[in-house]
C-alpha positions as CSV (number, residue, x, y, z in Angstrom):
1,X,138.0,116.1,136.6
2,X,138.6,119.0,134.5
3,X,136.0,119.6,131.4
4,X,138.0,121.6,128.8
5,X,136.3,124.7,127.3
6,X,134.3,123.9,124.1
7,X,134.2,126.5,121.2
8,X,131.0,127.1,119.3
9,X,132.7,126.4,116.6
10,X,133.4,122.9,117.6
11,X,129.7,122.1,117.2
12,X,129.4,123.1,114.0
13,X,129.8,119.7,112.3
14,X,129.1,117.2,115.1
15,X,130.3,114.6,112.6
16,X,133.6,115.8,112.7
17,X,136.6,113.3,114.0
18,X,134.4,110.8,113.6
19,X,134.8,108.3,110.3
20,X,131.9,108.8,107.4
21,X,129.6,106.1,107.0
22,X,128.6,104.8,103.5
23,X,125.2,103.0,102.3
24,X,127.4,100.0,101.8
25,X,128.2,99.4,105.1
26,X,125.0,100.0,106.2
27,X,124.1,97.0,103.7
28,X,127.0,95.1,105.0
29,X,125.6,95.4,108.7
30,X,121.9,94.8,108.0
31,X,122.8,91.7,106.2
32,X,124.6,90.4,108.9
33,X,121.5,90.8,110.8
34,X,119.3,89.4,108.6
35,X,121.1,86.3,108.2
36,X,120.6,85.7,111.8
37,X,116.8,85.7,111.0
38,X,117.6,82.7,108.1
39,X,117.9,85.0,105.1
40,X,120.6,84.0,102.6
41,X,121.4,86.7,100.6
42,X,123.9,89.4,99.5
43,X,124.7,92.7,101.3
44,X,123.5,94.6,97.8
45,X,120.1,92.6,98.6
46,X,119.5,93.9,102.5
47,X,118.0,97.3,101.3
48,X,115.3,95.5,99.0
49,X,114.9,93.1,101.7
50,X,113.9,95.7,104.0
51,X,112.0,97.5,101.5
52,X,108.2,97.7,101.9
53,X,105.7,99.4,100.2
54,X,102.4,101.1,100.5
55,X,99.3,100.2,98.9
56,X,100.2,102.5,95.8
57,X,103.1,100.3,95.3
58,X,105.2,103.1,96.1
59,X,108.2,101.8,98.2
60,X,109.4,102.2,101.8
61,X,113.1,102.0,102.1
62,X,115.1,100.7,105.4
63,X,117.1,104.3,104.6
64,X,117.5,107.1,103.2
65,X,120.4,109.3,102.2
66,X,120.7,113.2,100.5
67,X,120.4,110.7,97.3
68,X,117.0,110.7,97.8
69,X,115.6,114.5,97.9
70,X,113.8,115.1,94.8
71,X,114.2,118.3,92.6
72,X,110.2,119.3,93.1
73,X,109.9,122.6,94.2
74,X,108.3,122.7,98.2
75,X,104.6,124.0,97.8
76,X,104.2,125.0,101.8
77,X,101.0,126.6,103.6
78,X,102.5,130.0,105.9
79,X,103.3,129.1,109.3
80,X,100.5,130.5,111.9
81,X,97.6,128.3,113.5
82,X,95.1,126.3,111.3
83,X,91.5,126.3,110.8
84,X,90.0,124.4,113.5
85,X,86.7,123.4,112.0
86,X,84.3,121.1,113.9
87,X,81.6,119.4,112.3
88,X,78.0,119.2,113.3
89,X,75.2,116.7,112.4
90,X,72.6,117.0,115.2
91,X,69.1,117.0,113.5
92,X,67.7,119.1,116.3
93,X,68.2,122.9,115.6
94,X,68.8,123.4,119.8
95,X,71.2,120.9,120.6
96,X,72.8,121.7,117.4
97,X,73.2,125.5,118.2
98,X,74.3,124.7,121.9
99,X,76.9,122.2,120.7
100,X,78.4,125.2,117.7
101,X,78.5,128.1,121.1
102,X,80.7,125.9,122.9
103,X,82.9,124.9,120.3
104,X,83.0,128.3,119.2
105,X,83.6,129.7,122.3
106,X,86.7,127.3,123.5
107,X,89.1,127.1,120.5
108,X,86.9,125.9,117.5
109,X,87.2,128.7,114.5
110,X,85.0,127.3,111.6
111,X,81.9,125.3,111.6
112,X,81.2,122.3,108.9
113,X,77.5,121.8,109.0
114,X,76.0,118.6,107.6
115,X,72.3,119.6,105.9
116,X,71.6,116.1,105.2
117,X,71.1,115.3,108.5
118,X,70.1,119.2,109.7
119,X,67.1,120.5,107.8
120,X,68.3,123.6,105.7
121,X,65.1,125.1,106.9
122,X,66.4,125.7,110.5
123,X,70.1,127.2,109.3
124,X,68.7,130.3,111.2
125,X,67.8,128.7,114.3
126,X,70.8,126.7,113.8
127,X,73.6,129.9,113.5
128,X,71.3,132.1,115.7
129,X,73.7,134.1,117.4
130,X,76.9,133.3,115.9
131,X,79.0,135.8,113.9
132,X,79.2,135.3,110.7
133,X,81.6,137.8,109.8
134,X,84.7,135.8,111.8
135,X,83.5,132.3,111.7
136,X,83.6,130.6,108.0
137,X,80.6,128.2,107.4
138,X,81.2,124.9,105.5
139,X,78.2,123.6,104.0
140,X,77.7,120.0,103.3
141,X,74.1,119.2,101.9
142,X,74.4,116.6,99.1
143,X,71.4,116.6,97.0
144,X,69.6,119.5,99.1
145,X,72.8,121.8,98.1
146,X,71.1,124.3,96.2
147,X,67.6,124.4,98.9
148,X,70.7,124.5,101.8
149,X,72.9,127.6,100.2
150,X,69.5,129.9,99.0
151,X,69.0,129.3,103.1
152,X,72.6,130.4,103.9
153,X,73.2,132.8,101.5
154,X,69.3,134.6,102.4
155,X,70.7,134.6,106.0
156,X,74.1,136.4,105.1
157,X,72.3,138.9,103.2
158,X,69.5,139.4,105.7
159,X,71.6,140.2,108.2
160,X,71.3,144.5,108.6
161,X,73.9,146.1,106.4
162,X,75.3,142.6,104.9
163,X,77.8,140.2,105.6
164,X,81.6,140.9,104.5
165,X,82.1,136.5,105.0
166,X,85.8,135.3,105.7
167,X,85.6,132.1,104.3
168,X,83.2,129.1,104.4
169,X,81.9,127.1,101.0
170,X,78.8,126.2,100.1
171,X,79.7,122.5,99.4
172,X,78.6,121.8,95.5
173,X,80.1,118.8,95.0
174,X,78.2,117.0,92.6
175,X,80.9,114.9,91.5
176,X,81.7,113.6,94.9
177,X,77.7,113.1,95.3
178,X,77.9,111.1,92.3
179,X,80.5,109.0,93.8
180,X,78.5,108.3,97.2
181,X,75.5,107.5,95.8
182,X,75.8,106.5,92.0
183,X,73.7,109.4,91.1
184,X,74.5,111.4,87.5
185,X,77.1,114.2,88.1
186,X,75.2,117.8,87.3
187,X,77.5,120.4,87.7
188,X,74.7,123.1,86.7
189,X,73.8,124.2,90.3
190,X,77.9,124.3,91.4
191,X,78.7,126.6,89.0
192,X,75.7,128.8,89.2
193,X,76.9,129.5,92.7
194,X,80.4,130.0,91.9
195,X,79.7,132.7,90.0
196,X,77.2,134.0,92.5
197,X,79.6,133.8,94.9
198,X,82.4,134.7,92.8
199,X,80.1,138.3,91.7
200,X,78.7,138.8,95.3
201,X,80.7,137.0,98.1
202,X,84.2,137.1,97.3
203,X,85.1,135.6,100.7
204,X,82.8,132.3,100.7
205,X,83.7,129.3,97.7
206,X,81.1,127.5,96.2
207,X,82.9,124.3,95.8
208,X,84.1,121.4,97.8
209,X,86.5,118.5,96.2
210,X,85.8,115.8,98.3
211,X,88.2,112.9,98.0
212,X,86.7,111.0,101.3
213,X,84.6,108.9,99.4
214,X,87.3,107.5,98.0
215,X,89.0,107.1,100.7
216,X,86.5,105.6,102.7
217,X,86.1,102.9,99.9
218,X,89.6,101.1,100.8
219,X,91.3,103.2,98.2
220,X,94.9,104.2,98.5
221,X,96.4,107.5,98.9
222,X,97.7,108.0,95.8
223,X,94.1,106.8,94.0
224,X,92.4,109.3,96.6
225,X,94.8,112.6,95.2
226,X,94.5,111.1,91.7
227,X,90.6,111.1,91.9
228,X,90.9,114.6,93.6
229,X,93.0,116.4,91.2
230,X,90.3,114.9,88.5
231,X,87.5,116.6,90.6
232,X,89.2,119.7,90.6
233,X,90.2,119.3,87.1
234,X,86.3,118.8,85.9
235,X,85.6,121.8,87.7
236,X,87.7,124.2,86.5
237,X,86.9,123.3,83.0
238,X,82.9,123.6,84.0
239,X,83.7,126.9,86.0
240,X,85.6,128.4,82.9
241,X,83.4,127.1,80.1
242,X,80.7,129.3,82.1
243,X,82.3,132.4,82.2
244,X,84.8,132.5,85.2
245,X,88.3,133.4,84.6
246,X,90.8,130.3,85.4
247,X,91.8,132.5,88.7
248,X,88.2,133.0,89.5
249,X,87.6,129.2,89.0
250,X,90.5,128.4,91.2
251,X,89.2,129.9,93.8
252,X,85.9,129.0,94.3
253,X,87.2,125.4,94.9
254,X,88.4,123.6,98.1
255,X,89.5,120.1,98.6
256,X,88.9,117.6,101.3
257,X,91.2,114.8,102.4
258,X,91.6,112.0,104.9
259,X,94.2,112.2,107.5
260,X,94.9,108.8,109.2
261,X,97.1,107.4,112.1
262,X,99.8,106.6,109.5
263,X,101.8,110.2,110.3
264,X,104.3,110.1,107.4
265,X,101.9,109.1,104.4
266,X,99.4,111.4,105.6
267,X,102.1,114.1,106.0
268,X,103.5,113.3,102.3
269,X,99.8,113.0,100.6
270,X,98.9,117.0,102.0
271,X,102.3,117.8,100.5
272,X,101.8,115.9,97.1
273,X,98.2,117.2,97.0
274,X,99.5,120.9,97.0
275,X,102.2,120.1,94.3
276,X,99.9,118.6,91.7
277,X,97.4,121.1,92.1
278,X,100.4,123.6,91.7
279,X,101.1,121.9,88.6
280,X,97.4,122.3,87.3
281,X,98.1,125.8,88.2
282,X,100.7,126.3,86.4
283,X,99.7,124.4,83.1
284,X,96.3,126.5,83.1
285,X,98.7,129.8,83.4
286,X,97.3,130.7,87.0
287,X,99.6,132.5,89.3
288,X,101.0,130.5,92.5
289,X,99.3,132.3,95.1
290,X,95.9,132.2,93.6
291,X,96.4,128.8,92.2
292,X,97.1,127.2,95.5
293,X,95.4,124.7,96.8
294,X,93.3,125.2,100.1
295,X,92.9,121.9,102.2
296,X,90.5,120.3,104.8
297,X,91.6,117.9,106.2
298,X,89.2,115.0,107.9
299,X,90.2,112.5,110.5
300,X,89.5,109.1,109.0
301,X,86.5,107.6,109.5
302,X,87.7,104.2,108.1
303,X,90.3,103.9,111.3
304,X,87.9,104.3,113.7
305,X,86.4,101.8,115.8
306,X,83.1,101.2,118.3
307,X,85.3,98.7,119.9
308,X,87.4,100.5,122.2
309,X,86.6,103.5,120.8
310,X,88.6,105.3,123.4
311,X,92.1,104.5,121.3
312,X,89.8,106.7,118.2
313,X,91.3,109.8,120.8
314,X,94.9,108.3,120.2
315,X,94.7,107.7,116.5
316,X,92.5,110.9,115.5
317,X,96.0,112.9,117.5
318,X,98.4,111.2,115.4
319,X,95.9,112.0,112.4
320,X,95.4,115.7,113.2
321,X,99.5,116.4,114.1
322,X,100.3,114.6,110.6
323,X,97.5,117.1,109.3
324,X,98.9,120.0,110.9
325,X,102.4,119.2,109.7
326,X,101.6,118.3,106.0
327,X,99.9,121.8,105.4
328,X,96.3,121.5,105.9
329,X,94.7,124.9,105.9
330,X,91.6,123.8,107.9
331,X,91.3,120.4,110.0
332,X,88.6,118.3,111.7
333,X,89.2,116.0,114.3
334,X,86.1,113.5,114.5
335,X,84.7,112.9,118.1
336,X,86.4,109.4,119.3
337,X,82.4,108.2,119.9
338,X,81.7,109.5,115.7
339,X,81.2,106.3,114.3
340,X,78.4,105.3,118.2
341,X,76.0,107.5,116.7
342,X,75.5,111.6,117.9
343,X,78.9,112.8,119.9
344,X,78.8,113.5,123.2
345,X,79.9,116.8,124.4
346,X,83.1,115.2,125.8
347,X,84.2,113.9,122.8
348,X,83.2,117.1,121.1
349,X,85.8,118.5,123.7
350,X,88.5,116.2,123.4
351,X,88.3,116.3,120.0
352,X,88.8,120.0,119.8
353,X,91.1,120.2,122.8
354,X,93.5,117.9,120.8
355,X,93.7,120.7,118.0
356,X,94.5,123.2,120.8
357,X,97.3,121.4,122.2
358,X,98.8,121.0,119.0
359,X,98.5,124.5,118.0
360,X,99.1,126.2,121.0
361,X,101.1,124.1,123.7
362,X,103.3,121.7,120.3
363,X,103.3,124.5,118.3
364,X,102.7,122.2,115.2
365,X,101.5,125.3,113.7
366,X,105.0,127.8,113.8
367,X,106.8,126.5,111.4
368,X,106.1,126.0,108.1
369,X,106.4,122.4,106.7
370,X,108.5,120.9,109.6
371,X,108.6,118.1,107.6
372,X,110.3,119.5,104.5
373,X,113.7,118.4,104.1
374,X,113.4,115.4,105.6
375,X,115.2,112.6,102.6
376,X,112.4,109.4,103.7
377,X,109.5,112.6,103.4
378,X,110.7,114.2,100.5
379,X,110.7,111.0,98.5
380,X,108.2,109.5,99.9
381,X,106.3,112.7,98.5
382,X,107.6,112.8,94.9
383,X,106.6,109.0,94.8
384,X,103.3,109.8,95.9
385,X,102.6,112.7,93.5
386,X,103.9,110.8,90.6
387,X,101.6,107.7,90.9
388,X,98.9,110.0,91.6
389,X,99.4,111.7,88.2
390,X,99.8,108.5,86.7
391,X,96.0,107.4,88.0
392,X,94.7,111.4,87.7
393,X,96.3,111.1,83.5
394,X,94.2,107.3,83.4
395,X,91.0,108.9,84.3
396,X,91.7,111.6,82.0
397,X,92.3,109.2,79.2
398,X,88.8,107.5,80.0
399,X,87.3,110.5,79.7
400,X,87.6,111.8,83.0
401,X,86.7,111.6,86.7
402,X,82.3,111.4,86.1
403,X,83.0,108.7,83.1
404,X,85.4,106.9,84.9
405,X,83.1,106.9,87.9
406,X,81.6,104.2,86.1
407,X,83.7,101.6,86.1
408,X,87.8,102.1,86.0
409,X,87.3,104.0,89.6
410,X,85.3,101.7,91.3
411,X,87.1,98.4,89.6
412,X,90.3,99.8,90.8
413,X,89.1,100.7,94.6
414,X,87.9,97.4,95.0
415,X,91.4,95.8,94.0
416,X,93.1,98.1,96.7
417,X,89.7,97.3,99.2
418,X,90.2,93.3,98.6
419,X,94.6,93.6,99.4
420,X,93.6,96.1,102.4
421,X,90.3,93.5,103.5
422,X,93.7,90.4,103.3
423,X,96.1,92.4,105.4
424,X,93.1,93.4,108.0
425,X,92.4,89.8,108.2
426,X,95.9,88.6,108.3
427,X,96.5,91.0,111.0
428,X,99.1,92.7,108.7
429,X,97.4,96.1,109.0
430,X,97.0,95.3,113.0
431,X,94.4,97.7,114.5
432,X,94.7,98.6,118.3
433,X,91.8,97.1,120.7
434,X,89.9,95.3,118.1
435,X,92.5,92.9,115.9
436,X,95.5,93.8,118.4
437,X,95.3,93.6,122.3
438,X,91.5,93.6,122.6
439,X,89.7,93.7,126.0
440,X,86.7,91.5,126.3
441,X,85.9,93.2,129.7
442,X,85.5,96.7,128.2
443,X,82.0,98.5,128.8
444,X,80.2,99.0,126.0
445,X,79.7,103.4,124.8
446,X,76.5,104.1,123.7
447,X,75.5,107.1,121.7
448,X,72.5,109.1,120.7
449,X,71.5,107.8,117.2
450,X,72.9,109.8,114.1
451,X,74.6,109.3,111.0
452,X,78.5,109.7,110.9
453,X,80.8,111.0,108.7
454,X,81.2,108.1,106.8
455,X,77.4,107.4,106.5
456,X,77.2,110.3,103.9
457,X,80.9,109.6,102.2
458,X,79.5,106.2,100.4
459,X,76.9,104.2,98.9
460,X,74.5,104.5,101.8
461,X,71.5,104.9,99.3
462,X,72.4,101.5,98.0
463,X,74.5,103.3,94.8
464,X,78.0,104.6,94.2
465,X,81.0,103.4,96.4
466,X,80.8,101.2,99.2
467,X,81.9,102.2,102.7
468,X,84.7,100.5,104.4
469,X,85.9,100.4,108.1
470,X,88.9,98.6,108.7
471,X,87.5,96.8,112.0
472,X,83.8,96.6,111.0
473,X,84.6,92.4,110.7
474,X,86.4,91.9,113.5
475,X,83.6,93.9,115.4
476,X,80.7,91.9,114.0
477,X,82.3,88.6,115.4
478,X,82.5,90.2,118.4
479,X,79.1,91.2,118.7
480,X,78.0,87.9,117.8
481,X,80.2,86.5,120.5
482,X,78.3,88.8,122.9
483,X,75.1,87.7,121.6
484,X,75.4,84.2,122.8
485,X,73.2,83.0,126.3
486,X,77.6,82.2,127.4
487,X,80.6,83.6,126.4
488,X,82.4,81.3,123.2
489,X,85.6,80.0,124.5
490,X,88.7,78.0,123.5
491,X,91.1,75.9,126.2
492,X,94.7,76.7,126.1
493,X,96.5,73.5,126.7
494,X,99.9,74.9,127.4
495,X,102.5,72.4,127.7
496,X,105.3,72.8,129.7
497,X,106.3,75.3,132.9
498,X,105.3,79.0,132.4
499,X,108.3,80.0,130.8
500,X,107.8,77.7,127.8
501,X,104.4,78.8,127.1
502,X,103.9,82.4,127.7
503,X,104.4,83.9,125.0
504,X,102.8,82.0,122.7
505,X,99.5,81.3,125.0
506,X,99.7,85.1,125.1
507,X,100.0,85.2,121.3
508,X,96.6,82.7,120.8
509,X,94.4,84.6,123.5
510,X,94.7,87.7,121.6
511,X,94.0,86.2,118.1
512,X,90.3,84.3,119.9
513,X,89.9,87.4,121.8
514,X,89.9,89.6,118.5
515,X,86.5,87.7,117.8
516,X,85.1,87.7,121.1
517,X,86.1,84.4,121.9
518,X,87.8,83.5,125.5
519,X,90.3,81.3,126.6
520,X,90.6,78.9,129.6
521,X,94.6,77.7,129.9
522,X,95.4,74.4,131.1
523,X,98.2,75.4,133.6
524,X,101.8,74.3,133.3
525,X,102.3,70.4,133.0
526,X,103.4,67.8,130.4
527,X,101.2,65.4,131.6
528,X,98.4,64.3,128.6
529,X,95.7,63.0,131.1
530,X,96.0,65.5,133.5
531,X,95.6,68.5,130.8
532,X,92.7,66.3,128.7
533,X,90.9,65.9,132.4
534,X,91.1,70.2,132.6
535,X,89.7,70.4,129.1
536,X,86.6,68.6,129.9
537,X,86.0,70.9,132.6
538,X,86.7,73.4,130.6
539,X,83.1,72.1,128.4
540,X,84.3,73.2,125.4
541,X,84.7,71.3,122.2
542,X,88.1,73.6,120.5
543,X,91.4,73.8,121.8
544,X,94.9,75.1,121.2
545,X,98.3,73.9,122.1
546,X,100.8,76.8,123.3
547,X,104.4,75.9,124.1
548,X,108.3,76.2,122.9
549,X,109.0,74.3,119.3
550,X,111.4,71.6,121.9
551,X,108.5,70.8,123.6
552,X,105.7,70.5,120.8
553,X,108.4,68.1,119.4
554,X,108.2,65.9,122.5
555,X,104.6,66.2,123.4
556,X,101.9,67.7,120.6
557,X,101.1,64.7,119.4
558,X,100.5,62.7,122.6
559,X,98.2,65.7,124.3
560,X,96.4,66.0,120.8
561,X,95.6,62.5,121.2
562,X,94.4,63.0,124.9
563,X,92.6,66.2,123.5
564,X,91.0,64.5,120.5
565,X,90.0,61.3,122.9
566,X,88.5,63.7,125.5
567,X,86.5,65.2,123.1
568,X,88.2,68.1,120.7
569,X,86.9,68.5,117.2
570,X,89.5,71.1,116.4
571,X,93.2,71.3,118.1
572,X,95.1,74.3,117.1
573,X,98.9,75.0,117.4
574,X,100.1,78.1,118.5
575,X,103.4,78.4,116.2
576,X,104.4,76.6,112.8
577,X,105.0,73.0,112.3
578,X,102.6,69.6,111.5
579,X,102.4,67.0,114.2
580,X,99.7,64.3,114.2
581,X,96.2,65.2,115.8
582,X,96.8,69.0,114.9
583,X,94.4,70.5,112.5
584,X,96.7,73.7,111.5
585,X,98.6,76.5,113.3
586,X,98.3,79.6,114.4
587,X,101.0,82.4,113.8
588,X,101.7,85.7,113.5
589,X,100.6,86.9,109.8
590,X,97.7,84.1,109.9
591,X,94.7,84.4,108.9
592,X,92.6,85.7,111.7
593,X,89.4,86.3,110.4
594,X,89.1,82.6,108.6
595,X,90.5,81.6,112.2
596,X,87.9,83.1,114.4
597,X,85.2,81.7,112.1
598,X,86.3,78.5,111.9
599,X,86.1,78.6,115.6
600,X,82.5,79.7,115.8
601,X,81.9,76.7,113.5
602,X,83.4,74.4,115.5
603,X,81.5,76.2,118.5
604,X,78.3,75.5,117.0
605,X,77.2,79.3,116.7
606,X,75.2,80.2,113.7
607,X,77.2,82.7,111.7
């Protein structure tokens, strides 16, 4: 067979010869689809039937099309490697100085050191020997922030002929303190370093915009920029009534923001971020280059899990490539083992190794904003700035970010917590090892006590916002379940040969499993007696039917009977449907959680 030469030209439009496609057909096909599934409705209806949309109400279409690129101008960081910047919370001065050499010394470039768990006292011990003229220090002290930056800044100027820094902050935030611990907001310290630093250390910032804390409360992404761009807001009007120019106040500030295991809405809210901050910018009359924002992004520490913590390594990679494609100037990946207590110093390698691939073996990091032009990330970006400026102009209107702090911020982060706490427990918002595909064989990871990220981003003093893991209930049913002198467990009756009862047997050990619980199966069989005769053996009081809607027709309620008479005082049904001697069903979109505690119940444990 003879290929025939192909032209370069020929590849210019690989579309060509073939027919052009409109958005009505594509309706026209989905529909057809969808009706398969038991929907009734129009082809002008698939699209919105496809349609979802994210906790900011913002909506994610089935498709998009050039239609959909906004007119915002692109705000993009310049291609070349992040920050890698690897946080430290050791309270003893060695181990803390032993773990910041070998970061330093294999790929890490910035160090973010937490002073409210390291005394401020040992910073010298702490940075003895590291180089303070090419590594940027990030400073994170809370209400020790002005005891913590005298001790930096008294080390940078102690050092023989000074210290020209290249970066770093001294982490004033009192804004974001207020919000973690319901203390007043007194911005007097923050701005008397920014101008310190502004007069003396041009290369260091005094100020951190911390939106974590909301994040960490359940809040949504667009309530997490809006409450930043607030922050930021507050402190340029503090900075400026003080004496510093707008530029000056501009940059003294950095911002810090969650990156999670959802790549595209993390990709869009580091794009939207830098957009309305450019629009601050330019309303203030501040140049683009010197109004720009400068980003941190943190790996969530509401994903991650102490159950199977080893999937934190797979989620915190999505979370830093999603970081590292939406802009971020700096990133932290958290340890997978973070939220165990103290890192180990193979999850402090992991978790800077992951930023190494990325950078230097993906090269995430060579072009600047791969995303950009993309129609779903594009849109999804201008939606996500405009409802952020529609949140950022309510808090203004209340009289901004440290009023609102009172009660419109909290009141509407515990809206978005509650809708996020009903998809967690539906299994909506599934989460990998814990609510999904758990493994009650896994060995348990114990860690060095320590306080986590998240333990300073909330109301850990018993004030400001609460803290909010997404698996934190699942987890405590499992530890109860381990807690018990024998393992809680539930008996599959599954009705039927193998085939019929697979998947849906499957379906049910997952859901008990999620809270610990284990199952015992039946074996294949119709036969009532012979399947009430394996639950007693079994010597449990719960069970659940798992077989094919045909054969729950045919036989549910006659092996509910046997179950009930042999003892059951709960008989699930793996699927939908009511037959006699069934107490509910189980399905996908179910409520789990109210599930798994009924079970205990029923088990007799004390909950």
């Amino acid at each position: 067979m003879t290929v025939p030469p192909v032209e370069l030209d020929d590849l210019a439009d690989p579309a060509a010869g073939f027919p052009h496609a409109t958005r009505e057909q594509w309706r026209t096909l989905a529909a057809e689809v969808l009706r398969r599934s038991g929907w009734d409705g129009s082809p002008d209806e698939a699209e919105a039937a496809l349609t979802t949309a994210t906790y900011d109400g913002v909506a994610v279409a089935p498709l998009y099309d050039a239609a959909d690129l906004p007119a915002a101008p692109r705000t993009t960081r310049a291609p070349g490697p992040w920050d890698v910047r690897q946080r430290h919370a050791d309270p003893d001065p060695a181990a803390t100085r032993e773990a910041i050499h070998a970061d330093l010394e294999n790929g890490v470039t910035s160090l973010w050191l937490d002073l409210t768990a390291i005394d401020p006292a040992a910073l010298p011990a702490v940075l003895d020997g590291v180089l303070l003229d090419l590594a940027p220090v990030v400073l994170d002290a809370g209400p020790r922030t002005a005891e913590a930056a005298e001790a930096f800044l008294r080390l940078v100027e102690g050092v023989a002929g000074g210290v020209a820094l290249p970066g770093g902050n001294l982490g004033a935030d009192p804004i974001g303190l207020a919000a973690r611990t319901g203390a007043t907001a007194d911005t007097g310290v923050a701005v008397a370093l920014a101008r310190r630093c502004a007069a003396d250390h041009p290369g260091l910032r005094a100020i951190t915009v911390d939106a974590l804390p909301y994040h960490d409360a359940g809040g949504a992404d667009a309530e997490e920029l809006g409450c930043s761009v607030a922050t930021g807001v507050a402190y340029l009007r503090a900075l400026t009534d003080a004496g510093l120019t707008a530029e000056q106040a501009f940059g003294q500030l950095e911002f810090r923001y969650a990156a999670t295991a959802d790549q595209f809405l993390t990709v869009a809210k580091l794009r939207a971020a830098r957009r309305l901050w450019a629009r601050v910018a330019e309303v203030t009359g501040v140049a683009r280059e010197p109004g720009r924002q400068l980003q941190h992004a943190v790996t969530s520490s509401a994903m991650m899990t102490v159950r199977d913590p080893w999937v934190n390594m797979l989620r915190t990679t999505v979370a830093c490539f999603a970081a590292g494609a939406g802009g971020a100037d700096a990133v932290t990946v958290q340890p997978f083992d973070a939220c165990l207590g103290l890192p180990d110093a193979f999850a402090r390698r992991i978790a800077r190794n992951t930023q190494s691939l990325l950078v230097e073996e993906a090269n995430v990091a060579h072009v600047a904003d791969p995303a950009g032009g993309s129609w779903y990330v594009e849109r999804l970006t201008d939606d996500l700035a405009a409802r952020a400026w529609e949140w950022f102009q309510e808090i203004e209107r209340a009289g901004g970010v440290a009023a609102a702090l009172e009660r419109l911020v909290p009141e509407r982060l515990a809206a978005t917590r509650a809708r996020r706490a009903d998809n967690l427990a539906h299994r909506r918002d599934p989460i990998t090892g814990v609510s999904e595909f758990p493994d009650l064989k896994e060995r348990p990871v114990s860690r060095r006590p320590g306080h986590g990220l998240a333990a300073t981003s909330g109301g850990a003093s018993g004030g400001g916002l609460p803290v909010m893991r997404y698996a934190e209930e699942f987890e405590a049913l499992r530890d109860l379940a381990d807690a018990q002198p024998s393992r809680p467990t539930v008996f599959l009756a599954t009705i039927g040969p193998v085939a019929a009862h697979t998947a849906r047997a499957t379906f049910a050990a997952n859901l008990f499993a999620a809270g610990g619980v284990a199952t015992v199966t039946s074996g294949p069989g119709t036969d009532p007696a012979a399947i009430a005769a394996a639950f007693r053996d079994c010597g449990t009081p719960v069970a659940c039917l798992c077989s094919s809607d045909r054969l729950y027709g045919e036989h549910a309620a006659t092996v509910a009977a046997a179950l009930r008479e042999a003892g059951a005082r709960r008989v699930w049904l793996a699927g939908k449907g009511e037959y006699e001697g069934v107490d509910t069903t189980l399905y996908a979109g179910c409520d789990a959680l109210g599930v798994l505690r009924a079970t205990f119940d029923d088990l007799g444990v004390d909950r």
